[in-house]
C-alpha positions as CSV (number, residue, x, y, z in Angstrom):
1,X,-32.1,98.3,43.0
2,X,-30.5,95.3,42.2
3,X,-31.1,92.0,42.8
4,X,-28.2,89.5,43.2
5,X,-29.7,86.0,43.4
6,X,-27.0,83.6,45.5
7,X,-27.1,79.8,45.3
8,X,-28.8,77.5,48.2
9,X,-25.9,75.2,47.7
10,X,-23.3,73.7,45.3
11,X,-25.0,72.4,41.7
12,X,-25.9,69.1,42.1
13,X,-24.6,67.7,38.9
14,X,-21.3,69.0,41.2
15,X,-21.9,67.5,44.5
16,X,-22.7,64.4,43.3
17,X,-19.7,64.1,40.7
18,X,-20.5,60.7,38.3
19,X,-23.8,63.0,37.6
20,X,-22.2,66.2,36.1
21,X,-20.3,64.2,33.5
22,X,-23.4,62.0,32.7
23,X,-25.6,64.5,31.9
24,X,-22.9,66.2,29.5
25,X,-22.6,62.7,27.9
26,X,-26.5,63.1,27.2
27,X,-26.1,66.5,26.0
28,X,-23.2,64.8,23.8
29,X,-25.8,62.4,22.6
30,X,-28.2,65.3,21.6
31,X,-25.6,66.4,18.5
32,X,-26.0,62.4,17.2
33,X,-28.9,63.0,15.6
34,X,-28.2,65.7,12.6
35,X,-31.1,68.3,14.0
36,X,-28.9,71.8,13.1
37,X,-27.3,73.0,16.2
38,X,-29.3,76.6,16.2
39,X,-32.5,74.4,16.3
40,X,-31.5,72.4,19.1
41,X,-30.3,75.6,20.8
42,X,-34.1,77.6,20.2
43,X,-35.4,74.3,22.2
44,X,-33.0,74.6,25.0
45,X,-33.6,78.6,25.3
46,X,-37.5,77.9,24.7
47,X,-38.0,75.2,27.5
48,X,-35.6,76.9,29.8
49,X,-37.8,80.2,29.2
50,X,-41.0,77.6,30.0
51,X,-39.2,76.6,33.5
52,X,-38.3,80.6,34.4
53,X,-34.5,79.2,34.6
54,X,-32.2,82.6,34.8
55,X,-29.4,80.4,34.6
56,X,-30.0,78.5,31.6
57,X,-31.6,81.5,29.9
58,X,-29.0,83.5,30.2
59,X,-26.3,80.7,29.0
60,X,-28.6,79.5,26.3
61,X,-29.1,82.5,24.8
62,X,-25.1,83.5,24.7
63,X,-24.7,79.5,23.2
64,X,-27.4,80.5,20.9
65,X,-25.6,83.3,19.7
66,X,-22.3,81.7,20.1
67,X,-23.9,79.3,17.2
68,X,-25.2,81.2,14.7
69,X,-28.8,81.8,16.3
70,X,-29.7,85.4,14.7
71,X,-30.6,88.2,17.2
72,X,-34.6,88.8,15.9
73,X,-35.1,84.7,17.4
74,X,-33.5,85.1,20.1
75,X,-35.3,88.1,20.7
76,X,-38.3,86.7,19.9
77,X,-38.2,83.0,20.8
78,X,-40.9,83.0,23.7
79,X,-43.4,84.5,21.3
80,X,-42.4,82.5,18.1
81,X,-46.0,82.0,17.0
82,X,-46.8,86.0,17.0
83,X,-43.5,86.2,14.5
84,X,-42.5,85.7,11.3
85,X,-38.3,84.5,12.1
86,X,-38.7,80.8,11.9
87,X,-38.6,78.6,9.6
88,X,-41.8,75.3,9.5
89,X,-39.0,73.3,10.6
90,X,-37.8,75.6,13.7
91,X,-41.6,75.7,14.7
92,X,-42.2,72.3,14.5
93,X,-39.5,72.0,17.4
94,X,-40.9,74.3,19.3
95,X,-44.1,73.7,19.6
96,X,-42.8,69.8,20.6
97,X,-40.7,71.3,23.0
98,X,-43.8,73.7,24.8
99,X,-45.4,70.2,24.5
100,X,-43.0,68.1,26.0
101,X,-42.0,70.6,28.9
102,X,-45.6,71.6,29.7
103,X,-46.8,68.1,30.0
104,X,-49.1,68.9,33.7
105,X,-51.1,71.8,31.7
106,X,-53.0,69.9,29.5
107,X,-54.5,66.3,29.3
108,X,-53.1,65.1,26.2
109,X,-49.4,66.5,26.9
110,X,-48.0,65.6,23.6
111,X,-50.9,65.9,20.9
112,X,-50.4,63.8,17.6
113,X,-50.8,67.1,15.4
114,X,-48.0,68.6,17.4
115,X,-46.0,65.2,17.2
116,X,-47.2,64.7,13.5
117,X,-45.7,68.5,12.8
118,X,-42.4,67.8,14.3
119,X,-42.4,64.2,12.3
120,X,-43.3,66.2,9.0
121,X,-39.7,68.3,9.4
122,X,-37.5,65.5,11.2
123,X,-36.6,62.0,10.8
124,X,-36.8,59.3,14.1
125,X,-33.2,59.9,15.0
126,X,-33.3,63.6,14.5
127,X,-36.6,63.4,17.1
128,X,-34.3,61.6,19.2
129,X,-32.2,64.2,19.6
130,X,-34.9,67.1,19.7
131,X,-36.9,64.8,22.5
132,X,-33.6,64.4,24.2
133,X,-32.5,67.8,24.4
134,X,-36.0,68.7,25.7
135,X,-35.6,66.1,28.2
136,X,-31.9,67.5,29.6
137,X,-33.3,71.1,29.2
138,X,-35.6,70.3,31.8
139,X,-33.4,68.3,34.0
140,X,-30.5,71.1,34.2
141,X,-34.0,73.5,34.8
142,X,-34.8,71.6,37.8
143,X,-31.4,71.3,39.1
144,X,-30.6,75.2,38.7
145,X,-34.2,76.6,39.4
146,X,-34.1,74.4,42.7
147,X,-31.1,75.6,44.4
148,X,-31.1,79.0,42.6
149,X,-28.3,79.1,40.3
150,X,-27.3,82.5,39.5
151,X,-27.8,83.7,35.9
152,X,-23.9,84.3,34.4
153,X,-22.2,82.0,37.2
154,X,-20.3,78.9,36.3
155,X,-21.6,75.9,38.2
């Protein structure tokens, strides 16, 4: 049987129409920082995984792709730990991502050795961009998981 998820309503980033283009402008912002695009595409996929977004699974993993991103991480992204794909560096982004997206699970949301990791691999403007993308992964999650953007439609 299957299962054809519908929108509840237009995209938001659409209805209101100076937000669509601001938030691509942030997205923009995210390549400023000289973090390799395939990292900053495993922390889009990874948080969006986190937030059970079809939509931005779906796209992220075809952008992924799209950018070089090798089939085994994609493949394997949501259990990065468990494999032996990614570089110290790709981790290190990762596990700041889980860190930043989960930030309700645990008491100390973003701890130092997880920050410290991150700051080991990536300079302050490259954790700029990695923080930032986290950040608009998680705002396009809430818009698209909230009115139930189909995975593979446009918005």
């Amino acid at each position: 049987m299957a299962h054809t998820p519908t929108a509840r309503m237009s995209n938001p980033a659409h209805v209101l129409t100076d937000a669509g283009p601001a938030i691509q402008k942030l997205v923009a912002a995210t390549r400023q920082g000289g973090v390799d695009e395939s990292v900053l595409e495993l922390v889009h996929l990874r948080a969006s995984q986190i937030n059970n977004c079809g939509f931005c699974v779906d796209h992220g993993a075809r952008s992924a792709r799209k950018n070089g991103v090798a089939d085994e991480k994609l493949f394997a992204v949501a259990a990065w730990r468990e494999t032996p794909y990614f570089t110290d560096e790709e981790r290190a982004a990762l596990a700041l991502t889980e860190a930043a997206t989960r930030l309700a699970d645990v008491s100390d949301a973003v701890p130092d050795e997880v920050w410290d990791a991150a700051a080991d691999h990536f300079d302050e403007k490259q954790l700029a961009a990695i923080v930032l993308m986290v950040a608009v992964t998680n705002l396009f999650n809430r818009l698209n998981v909230t009115v139930r953007q189909p995975a593979g439609s446009g918005f």
